[in-house]
N, C-alpha and C positions, 0 to 999 in steps of 0.2 A: 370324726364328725358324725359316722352312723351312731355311733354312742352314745354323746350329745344329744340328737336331735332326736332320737330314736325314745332315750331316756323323758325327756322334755315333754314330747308330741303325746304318748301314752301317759304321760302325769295330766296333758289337758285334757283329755275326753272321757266321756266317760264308755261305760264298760260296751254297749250296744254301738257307738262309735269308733271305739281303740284299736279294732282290726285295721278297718278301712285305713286311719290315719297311719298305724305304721307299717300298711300295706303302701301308700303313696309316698312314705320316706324312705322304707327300701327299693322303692321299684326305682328310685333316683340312681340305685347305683348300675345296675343294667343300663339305663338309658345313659349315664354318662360314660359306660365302657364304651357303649357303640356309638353315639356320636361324639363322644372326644375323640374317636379313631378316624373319623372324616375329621373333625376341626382339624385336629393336627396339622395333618397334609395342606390344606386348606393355607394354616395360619405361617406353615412354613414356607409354600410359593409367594406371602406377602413379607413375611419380615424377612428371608434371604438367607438364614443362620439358624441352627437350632440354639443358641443363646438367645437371639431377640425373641426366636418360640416359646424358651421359657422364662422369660421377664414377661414377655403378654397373656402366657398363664397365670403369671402370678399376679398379675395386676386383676385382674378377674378378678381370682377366690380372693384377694384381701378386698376388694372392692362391696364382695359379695356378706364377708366375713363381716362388715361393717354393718353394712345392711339388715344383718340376722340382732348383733349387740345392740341397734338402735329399736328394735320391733321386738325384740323377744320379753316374755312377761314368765315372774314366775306363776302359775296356777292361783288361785283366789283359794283360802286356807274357808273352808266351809264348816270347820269341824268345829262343835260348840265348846267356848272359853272357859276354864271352874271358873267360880266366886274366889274374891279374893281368900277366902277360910278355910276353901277346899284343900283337903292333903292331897297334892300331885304326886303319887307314885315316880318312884325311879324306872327311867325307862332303859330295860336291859341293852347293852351293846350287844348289834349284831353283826354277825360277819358270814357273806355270801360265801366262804369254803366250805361253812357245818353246814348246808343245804346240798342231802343226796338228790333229791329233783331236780334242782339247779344245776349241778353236775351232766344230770339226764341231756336236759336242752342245753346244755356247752358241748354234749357229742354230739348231739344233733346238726349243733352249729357248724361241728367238724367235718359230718358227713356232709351237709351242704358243701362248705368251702373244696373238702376233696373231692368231687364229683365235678362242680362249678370251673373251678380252676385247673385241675387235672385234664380236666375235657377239652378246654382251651388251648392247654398245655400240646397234646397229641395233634388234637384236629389238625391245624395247619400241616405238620409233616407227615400226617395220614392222608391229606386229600393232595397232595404233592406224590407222593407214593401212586398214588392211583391215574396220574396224569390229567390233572384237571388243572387247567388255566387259573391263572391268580385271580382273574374278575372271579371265575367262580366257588374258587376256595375264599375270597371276600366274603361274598354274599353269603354264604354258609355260617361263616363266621358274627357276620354284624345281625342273622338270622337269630345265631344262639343267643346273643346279648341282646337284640331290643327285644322278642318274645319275653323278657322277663317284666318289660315295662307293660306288659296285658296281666302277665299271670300273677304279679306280684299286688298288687291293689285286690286282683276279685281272690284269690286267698283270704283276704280279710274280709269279704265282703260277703263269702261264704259261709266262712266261720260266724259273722255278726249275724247275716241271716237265721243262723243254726241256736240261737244264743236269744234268740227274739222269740224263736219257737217254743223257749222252756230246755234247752242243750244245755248243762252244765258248762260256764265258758272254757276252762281248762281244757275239759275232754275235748268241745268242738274244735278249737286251736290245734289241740295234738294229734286229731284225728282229720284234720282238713290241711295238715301237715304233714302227714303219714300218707295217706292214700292218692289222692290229687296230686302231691307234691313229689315225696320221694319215691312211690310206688311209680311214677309214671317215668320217673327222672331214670330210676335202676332199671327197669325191662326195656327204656328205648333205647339206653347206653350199653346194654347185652349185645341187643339187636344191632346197634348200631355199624359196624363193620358188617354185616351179615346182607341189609338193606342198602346201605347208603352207596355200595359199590354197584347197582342195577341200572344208576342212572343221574344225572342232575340234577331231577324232581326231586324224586325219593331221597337225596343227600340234604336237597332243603327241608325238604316232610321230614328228618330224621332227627337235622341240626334244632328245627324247631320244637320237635319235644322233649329232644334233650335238652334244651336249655330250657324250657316251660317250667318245671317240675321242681328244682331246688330254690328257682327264685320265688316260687309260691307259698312253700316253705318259711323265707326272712319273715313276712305279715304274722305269722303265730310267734315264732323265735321272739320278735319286736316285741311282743302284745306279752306273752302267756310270765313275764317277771313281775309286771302288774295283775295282770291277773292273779298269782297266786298267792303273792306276798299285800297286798292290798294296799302298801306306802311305797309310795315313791320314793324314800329315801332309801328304804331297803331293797325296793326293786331296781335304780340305779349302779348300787353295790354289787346287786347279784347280775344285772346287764353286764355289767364291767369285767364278772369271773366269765360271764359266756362266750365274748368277744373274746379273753386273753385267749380261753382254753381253743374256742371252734376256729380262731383264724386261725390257730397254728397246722391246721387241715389242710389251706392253699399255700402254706411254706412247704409243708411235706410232700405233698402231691407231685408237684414236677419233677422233684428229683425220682419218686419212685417210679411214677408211671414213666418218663424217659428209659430209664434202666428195662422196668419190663417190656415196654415195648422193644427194646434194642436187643433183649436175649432170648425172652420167647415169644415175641410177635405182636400184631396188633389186637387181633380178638380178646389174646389175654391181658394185653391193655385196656382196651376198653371193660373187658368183662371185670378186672379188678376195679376199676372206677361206680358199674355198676353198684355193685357188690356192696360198696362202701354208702350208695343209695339205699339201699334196702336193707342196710344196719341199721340205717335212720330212720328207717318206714316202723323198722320193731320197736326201735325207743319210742318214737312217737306211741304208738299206741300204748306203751306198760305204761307213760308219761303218769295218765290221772291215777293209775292206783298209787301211787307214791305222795300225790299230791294230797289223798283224803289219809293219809300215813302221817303228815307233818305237823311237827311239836307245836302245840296253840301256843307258844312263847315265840313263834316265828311267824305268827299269822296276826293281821288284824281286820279288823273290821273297817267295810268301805263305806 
């Protein structure tokens, strides 16, 4: 679905808008981690069964899945038609694996997903570790997942600000991805073991900027395939290699961080999680030199 609609949302806007909108289509997935984790509970004191829970899920997203098929359009083609005498060149096949930049942001994508998911992964049996009550390893948790529904919109909205001033869009995307996002994501996930045991507060102040930081991050990821490749068609292509490559980050993740946290502890769990943050701070920033690097057979004009 983020691929879809991610794909879609950045085909309708244009460039000065495309943050914001696939800022407001990823921040959908934060908000539905933390409040599907309330419905649940919710949906399951009413239907009695976790089968009737998941028939009432699913009657939802097909309900919704409807909804999207009857209102969705494709974009308004604005590009001018030849005369019928005109020779229309053959338009070369492209395919999103020969793009090294693309490559770039599918580890980016990876560093988000291990960081994101990873964090998830530990927290719960890190703030059990430390003897805190289930309400308040909750709130910790539904802390790291809705913060994403703030950070993930003004990402884009940053980046478009940056973009309106004369910012190269590229750069602003990778660089309002890098620093804001994963720079903030890796030093509070260092820290995090170090502060978050001080107190109750401080584990909410913690939970919250480790989660801030990678979902700030999705709004450039969404955006910078259009941006760079200038068709939607091709930037669908190349969305499509960034999900294969960066989700496979939040498969990896659990198992690793599990393991290290069970043999050498928590700090070095969380600190490898960091770590994996601020690989994605450096990609981000080398992002645009690669981008003024790319074969005009792979670029077009918007």
């Amino acid at each position: 679905m983020w691929f879809v609609t991610t794909s879609m949302t950045t085909a309708w806007f244009p460039l000065e808008q495309r943050g914001m909108a696939s800022g407001i289509v990823s921040a959908a997935i934060p908000f539905g981690i933390g409040f599907g984790g309330l419905l649940t509970g919710r949906l399951l004191e009413v239907a009695g069964t976790w089968q009737k829970t998941f028939i009432e899920f699913g009657v939802v997203v097909t309900m919704i899945a409807v909804v999207w098929a009857l209102l969705a359009r494709d974009r308004a083609d604005l590009t001018p038609q030849p005369s019928s005498n005109a020779v229309v060149p053959p338009v070369p096949p492209s395919s999103p694996f020969g793009s090294f930049v693309g490559w770039l942001v599918a580890l980016c994508l990876f560093a988000n997903a291990w960081q994101l998911i990873g964090l998830n992964t530990v927290l719960p049996s890190y703030m059990y570790s430390l003897g805190y009550h289930p309400t308040q390893a909750g709130a910790a948790i539904l802390a790291v997942g809705l913060i994403g529904v703030v950070s993930t919109p003004l990402g884009g909205v940053i980046s478009s600000r940056l973009i309106l001033r004369g910012v190269d869009p590229v750069k602003a995307r990778a660089h309002v991805m890098a620093v804001p996002g994963f720079l903030v994501a890796g030093i509070t996930t260092v820290l995090f073991p170090i502060i978050a045991r001080l107190s109750h507060e401080t584990l909410l102040l913690m939970a919250a900027l480790a989660g801030w930081g990678v979902p700030l991050a999705n709004a450039s990821i969404g955006a910078l395939p259009t941006d760079m490749l200038k068709s939607p068609d091709k930037a669908g292509k190349l969305f499509g290699l960034i999900i294969l490559v960066g989700i496979s980050g939040g498969v990896i993740a659990p198992y690793v961080i599990a393991a290290v946290s069970a043999s050498a502890g928590w700090t070095v769990a969380f600190a490898v999680l960091g770590i994996g943050a601020l690989v994605g701070m450096v990609i981000g920033l080398i992002i645009p030199r690669f981008v003024q690097a790319m074969p005009a057979d792979q670029l077009e004009p918007e």
